[in-house]
N, C-alpha and C positions, 0 to 999 in steps of 0.2 A: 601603542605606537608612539613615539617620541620624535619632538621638532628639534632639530642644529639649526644653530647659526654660526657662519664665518665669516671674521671679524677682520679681513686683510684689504689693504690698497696695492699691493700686485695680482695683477686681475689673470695674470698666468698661474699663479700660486693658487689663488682660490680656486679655480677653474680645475686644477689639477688634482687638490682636494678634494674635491667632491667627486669624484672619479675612480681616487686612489683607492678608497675601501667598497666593499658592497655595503653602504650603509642602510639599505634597506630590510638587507640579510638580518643585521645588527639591531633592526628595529625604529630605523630612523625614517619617519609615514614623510616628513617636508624639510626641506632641504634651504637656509635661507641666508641671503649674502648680503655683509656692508660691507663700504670702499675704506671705512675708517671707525672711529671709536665715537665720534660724534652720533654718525649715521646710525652704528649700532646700537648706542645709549638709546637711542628713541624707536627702534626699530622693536629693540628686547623689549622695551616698557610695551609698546602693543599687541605683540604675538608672542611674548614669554614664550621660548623657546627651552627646552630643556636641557643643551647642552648647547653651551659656547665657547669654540674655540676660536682665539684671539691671536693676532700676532701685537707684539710688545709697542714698538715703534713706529707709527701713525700720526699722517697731521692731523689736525686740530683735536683730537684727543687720544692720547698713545691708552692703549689697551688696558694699561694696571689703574690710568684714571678712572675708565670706562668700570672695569669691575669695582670699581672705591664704589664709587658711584649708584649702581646696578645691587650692589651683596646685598641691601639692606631692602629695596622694594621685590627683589627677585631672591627671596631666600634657600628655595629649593632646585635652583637651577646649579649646574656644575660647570666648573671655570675650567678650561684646559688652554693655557698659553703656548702658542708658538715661537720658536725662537732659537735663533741661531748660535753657534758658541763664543761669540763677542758678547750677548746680551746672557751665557747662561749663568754667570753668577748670580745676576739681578734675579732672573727666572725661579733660581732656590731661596733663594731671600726670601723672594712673597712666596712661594710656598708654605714657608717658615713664618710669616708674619700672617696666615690665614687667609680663607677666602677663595684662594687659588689652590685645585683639588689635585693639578698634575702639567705635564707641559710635555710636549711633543721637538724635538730636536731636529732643527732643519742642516740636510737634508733629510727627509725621513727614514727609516729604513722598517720594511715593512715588520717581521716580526715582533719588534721591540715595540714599535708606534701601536700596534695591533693588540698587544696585552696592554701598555698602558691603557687606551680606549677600552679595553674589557674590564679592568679595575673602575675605572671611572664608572662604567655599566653597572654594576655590581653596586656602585654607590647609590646613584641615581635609582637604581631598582628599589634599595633601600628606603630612601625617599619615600617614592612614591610610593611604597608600602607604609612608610608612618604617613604621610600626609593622606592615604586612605581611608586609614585607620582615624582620624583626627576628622575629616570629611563624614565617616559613618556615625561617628559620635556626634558630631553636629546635627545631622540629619536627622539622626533619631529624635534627639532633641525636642527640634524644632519647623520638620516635613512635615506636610501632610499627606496621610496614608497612601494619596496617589501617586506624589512624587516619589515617596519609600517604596511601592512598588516599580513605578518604572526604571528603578536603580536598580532592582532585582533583576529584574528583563536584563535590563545591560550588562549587568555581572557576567550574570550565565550567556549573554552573547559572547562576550569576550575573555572570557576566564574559562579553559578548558578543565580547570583543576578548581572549583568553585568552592573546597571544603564544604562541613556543612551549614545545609541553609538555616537557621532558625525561622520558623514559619510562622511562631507567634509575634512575632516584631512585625510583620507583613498580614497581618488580621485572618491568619488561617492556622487550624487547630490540627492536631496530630491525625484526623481523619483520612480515609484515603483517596487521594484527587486522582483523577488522569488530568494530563497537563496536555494541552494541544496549542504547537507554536502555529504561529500564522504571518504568514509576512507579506504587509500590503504596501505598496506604493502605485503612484499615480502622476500621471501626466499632461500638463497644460498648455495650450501651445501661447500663449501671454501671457506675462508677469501676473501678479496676484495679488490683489488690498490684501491687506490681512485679513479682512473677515471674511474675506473667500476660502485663506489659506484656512482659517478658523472654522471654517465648515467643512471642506474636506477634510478634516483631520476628526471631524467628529462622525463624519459619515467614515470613514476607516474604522472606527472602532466600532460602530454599528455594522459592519461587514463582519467585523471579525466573531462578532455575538452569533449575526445570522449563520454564517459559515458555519460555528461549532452546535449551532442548535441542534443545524439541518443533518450536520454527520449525527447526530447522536442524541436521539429526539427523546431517549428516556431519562437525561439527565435532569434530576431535582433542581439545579439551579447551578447557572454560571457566569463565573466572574473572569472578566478580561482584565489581564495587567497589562502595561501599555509602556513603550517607549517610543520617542518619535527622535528620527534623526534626518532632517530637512524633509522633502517629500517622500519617506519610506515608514511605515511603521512598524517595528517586531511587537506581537503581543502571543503570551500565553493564556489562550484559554481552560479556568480552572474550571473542572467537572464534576461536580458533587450527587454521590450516590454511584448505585450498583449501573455501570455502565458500558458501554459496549461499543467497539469502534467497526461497525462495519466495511467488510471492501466495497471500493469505489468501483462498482460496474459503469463504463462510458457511458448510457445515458443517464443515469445518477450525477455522475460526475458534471455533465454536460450542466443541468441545472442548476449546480453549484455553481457554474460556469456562467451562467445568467445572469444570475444575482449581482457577480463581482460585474459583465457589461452594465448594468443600468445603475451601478454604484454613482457613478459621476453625474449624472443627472444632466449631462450635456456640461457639464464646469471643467470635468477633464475626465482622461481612459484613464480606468484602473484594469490593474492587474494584483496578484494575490497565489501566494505559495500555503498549503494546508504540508506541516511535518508531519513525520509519524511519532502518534504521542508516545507519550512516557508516563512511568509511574512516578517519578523522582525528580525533584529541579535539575540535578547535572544531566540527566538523561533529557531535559528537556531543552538544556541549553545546545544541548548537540544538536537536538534536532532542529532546532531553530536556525543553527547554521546549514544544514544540509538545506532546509526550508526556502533560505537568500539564497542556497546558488543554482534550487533548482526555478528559481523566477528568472534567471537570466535566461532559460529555455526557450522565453519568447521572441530572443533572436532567431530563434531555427524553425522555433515553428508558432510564428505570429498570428497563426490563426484563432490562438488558446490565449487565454486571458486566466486561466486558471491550471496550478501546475503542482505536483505532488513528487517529493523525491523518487528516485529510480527504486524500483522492488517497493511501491507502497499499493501496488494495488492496480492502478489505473495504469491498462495498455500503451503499453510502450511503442515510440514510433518505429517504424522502421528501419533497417541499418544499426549497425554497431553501438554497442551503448556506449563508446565517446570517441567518435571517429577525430583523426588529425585533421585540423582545419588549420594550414598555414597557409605561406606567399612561397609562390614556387620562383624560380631564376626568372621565368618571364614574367611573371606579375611583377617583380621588383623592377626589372629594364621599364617596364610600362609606368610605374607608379612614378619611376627617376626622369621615362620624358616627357609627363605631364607636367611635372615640376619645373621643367624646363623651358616648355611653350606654356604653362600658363591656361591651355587653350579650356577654356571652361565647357564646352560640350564635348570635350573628349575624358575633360575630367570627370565628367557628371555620369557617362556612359562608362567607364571603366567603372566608376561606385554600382553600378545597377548592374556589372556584370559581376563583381565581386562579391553582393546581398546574392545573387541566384545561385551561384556556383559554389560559396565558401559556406552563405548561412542558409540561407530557406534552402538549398542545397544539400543542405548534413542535417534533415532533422532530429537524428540521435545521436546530434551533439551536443556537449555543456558547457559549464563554466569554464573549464581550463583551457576547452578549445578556442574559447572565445577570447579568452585574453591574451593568449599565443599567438590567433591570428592578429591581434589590434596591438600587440607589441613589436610582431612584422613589421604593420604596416608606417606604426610610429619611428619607427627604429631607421627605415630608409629614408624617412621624410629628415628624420634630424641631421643624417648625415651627411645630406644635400645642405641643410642648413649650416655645419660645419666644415663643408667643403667647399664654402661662394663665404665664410666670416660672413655669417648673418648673427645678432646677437643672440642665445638658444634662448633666452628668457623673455623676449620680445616675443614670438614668437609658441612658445612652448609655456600654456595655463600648466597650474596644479593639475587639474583635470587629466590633463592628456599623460602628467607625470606620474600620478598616481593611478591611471586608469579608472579613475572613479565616473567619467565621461558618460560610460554606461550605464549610471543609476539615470541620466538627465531622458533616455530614451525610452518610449514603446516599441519603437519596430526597427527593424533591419536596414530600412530604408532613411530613414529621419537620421541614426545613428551615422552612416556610412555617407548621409548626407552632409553632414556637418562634419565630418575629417574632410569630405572633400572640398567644402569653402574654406576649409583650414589651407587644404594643398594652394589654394587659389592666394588666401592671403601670403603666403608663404611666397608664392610667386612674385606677389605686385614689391613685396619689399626685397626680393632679389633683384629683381625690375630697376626699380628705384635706386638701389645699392648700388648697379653698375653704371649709374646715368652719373649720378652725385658723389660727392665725399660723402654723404650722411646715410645713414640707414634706411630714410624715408617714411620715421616715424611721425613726422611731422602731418602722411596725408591721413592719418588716422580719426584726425577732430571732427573733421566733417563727416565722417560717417556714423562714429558717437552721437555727432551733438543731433543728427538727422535722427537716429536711433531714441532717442531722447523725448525727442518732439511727439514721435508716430507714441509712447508711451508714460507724456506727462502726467498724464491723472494716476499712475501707481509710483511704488518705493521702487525705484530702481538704483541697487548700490554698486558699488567700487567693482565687488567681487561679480555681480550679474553680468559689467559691461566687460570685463576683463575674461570671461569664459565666452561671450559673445563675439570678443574679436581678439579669440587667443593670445591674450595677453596674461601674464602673472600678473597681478594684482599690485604686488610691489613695486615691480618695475612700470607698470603703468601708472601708480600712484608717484614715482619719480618721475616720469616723462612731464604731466601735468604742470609739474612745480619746473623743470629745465626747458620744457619748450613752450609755455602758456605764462611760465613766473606767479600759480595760480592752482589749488588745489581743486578736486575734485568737484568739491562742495559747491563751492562758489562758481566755478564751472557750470553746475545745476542750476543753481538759485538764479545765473543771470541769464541762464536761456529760461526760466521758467516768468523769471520777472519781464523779459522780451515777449513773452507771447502773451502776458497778462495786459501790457503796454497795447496788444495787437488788438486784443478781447476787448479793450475799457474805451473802443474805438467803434464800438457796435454798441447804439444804444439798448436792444433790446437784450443785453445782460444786464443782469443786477451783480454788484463788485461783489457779492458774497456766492453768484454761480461763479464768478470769473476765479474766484479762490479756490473752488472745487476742481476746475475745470485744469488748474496748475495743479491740481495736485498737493494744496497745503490743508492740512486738517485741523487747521487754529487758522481762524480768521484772524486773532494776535498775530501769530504768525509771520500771516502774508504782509500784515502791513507794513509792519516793522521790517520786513526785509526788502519789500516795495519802497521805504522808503531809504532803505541804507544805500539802495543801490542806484536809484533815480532824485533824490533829495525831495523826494513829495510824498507825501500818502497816495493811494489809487482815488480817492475821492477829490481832493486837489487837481492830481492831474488830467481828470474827468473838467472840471474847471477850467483847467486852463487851455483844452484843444475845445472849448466852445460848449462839452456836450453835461 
């Protein structure tokens, strides 16, 4: 999947772009906007985006600056300029002078716009097929064994067409494996040190050992290959010798089913998907997909912690194997005048009736149903917010754009809980909207920097606070800088240096709990920022209030 960015200061224009194509269809996973060529110069350098279209003409840096600029630290990114027929000379020029791979003519029309964007694909595919290429060579290099296999894992997660695998480059001989995908993820209800996250992530791969032992207790020996992507893990378990994959009889199953309950140790719930193995890497990477989407099952029937594709064996629930789960005309009236009032115990009550009836409701339904119904329910929510100019990006995380919201959940409830404090915030800044000229992004600090407080001792970043209070990251990372004059960072560091101020005011801390107690892992650290931001060290200003 590939990131755009658009590079326009008419905010009808970009707005309209990103609209105009299905660019999801096209392959495009994040969608991402600058008002100008400054904004996007610094914006590209962070999120390297993989296609950027630009319009010519912008203040403080017109668009061909921006690419001057950009070609040399962003080499495999693709330049498409916008541009009307007053500027289309200039537009063929730098065609002609390199850099710039194609340009789109305003107004657009869609045919013509729609094959140039398909050439441009076609390059970019390119790309990313030599910079793959150039990426494997490196890795062989210079990985070690483990990181070379969890790049296998993701291949075959992501590549339907994986050609072939060579197995000796991945420490495995021409012998014959069954390969058994496994797909574990886990859920915590607070933030995570990292060597919490560092343990969970090693008790997953100890799941995925046990798990394949226990199907297949006469295998000679097996090796897990492992890929992690945030709190999910794909791993292939490889099976050495003459082996045999039993059906899964329910209370067989059930105690496999155990295993994965007491995985978390009280640190958080897991859950955990067993594919149907394979003889072959492609045949395993399939199954590894089928693997993720039958773990989303645990919306419908959250009783199960443990989940095996449909026809693998383990009885199937009742009802149709993938009944329609959508928003019928009254669910939507109802969802539109919650929106409305705001009233949070009617919003709360319609979420609980929506888990009974849609999900725990349909337990023989799946992945498709589930993203049908939460594209419903997204889909009315936005349009309320384009029908009151609410800003959609204010408003509307990645998360919710991508649907990826449902990797953050265990249950039906938690999930269905959290769009409806979304519908709630979505109100207060409707609220707000019609009180003021402003959006009402303003009442958002206090409830961050409250949010902050209740979890100073962990890493809490940009992106955590920005899916917590449905914000895009980006746009929240601007708000910080146009209504505080103050990024994020520094944001942190003076609430954290405020409550160390608060801490170094009770004697019976020692400054090096008080360090802990904020949340800095370098006693360095804290000082030096204790002292950037109050002009003393912590031991000073212990001094100087007497203590």
């Amino acid at each position: 999947m590939y990131k755009l960015m658009i590079v326009e200061d008419e905010p009808l224009i970009r707005t309209g772009l990103k609209h105009y194509f299905a660019w999801q269809e096209l392959g495009f996973e994040t969608i991402l906007e600058a008002e100008n060529g400054k904004e996007g110069f610094h914006m590209a350098l962070g999120e390297k985006p993989d296609m950027i279209i630009t319009d010519i003409r912008m203040p403080e840096m017109d668009g061909l600056q921006m690419i001057e600029e950009l070609r040399p630290m962003l080499p495999d990114t693709v330049f498409i300029i916008l541009t009307g027929y007053n500027d289309f000379a200039y537009a063929q020029r730098a065609i002609r002078l390199g850099g710039v791979h194609a340009f789109l003519l305003k107004p657009l029309e869609y045919d013509e716009s729609l094959s140039t964007l398909m050439q441009c694909l076609d390059t970019l595919k390119q790309k990313k097929l030599a910079q793959s290429r150039h990426n494997l060579l490196e890795r062989e290099a210079g990985e070690t064994m483990k990181l070379k296999r969890s790049q296998l894992v993701k291949l075959l997660l992501e590549e339907h067409e994986p050609g072939e695998v060579p197995l000796s480059s991945y420490g495995l001989d021409d012998a014959p494996y069954m390969y058994v995908p496994i797909v574990v993820t886990w859920f915590a209800e607070q933030p995570l040190s990292y060597p919490a996250r560092r343990r969970l992530r090693n008790r997953a791969e100890e799941l995925a050992e046990e798990l394949a032992r226990s199907r297949a207790e006469e295998a000679d020996r097996v090796q897990v290959l492992i890929y992690f992507d945030h709190a999910k893990m794909y791993a292939l378990a490889v099976l050495h010798g003459e082996v045999s994959w039993p059906e899964a009889a329910e209370p067989a199953f059930a105690r496999l089913g155990e295993l994965v309950r007491r995985a978390g140790r009280e640190q958080a719930a897991f859950c955990a998907a067993l594919g149907t193995p394979a003889a072959d890497p492609a045949g395993a990477g399939a199954s590894l997909r089928q693997a993720e989407k039958a773990l989303y099952r645990r919306f419908f029937q959250p009783e199960r912690c443990l989940f095996e594709p449909a026809g693998s064996g383990v009885p199937a629930a009742a009802g149709a194997a993938d009944p329609l789960v959508r928003l019928d005309d009254a669910d939507k009236s109802e969802v539109e005048r919650n929106l409305e009032s705001g009233d949070a115990d009617a919003v709360r009550a319609l979420m609980a009736r929506l888990v009974g009836e849609k999900l725990a409701g349909t337990p023989g339904a799946a992945y498709g149903s589930l993203l049908g119904f939460l594209q419903d329910l997204v889909s009315v929510t936005l349009r309320f917010a384009h029908r009151h100019g609410i800003p959609v990006e204010g408003v509307y995380s990645d998360k919710l754009l991508t649907l990826s919201c449902v990797d953050d959940f265990r249950t039906p409830e938690a999930l269905l809980g959290w769009l409806g404090e979304w519908m709630l915030h979505l109100n207060r800044i409707y609220k707000a909207s019609s009180q003021t000229s402003g959006s009402g992004d303003g009442l958002i600090f206090k409830g961050i920097e409250a949010y902050l407080r209740q979890h100073l001792d962990q890493d809490v970043t940009l992106q955590m606070v920005a899916d917590r209070f449905f914000y895009n990251p980006s746009y929240l990372s601007r708000l910080f800088k146009l209504k505080l004059n103050k990024n994020y960072m520094t944001f942190v560091s003076e609430i954290r240096i405020s409550h160390a101020m608060d801490c170094l005011h009770k004697p019976e801390y020692l400054v090096t709990d008080v360090c802990q107690m904020c949340g800095y892992k370098s006693y360095k650290h804290f000082v030096k920022t204790f002292k950037k931001i109050t002009g003393l060290t912590p031991t000073e200003y212990r001094k100087q209030i007497g203590l």
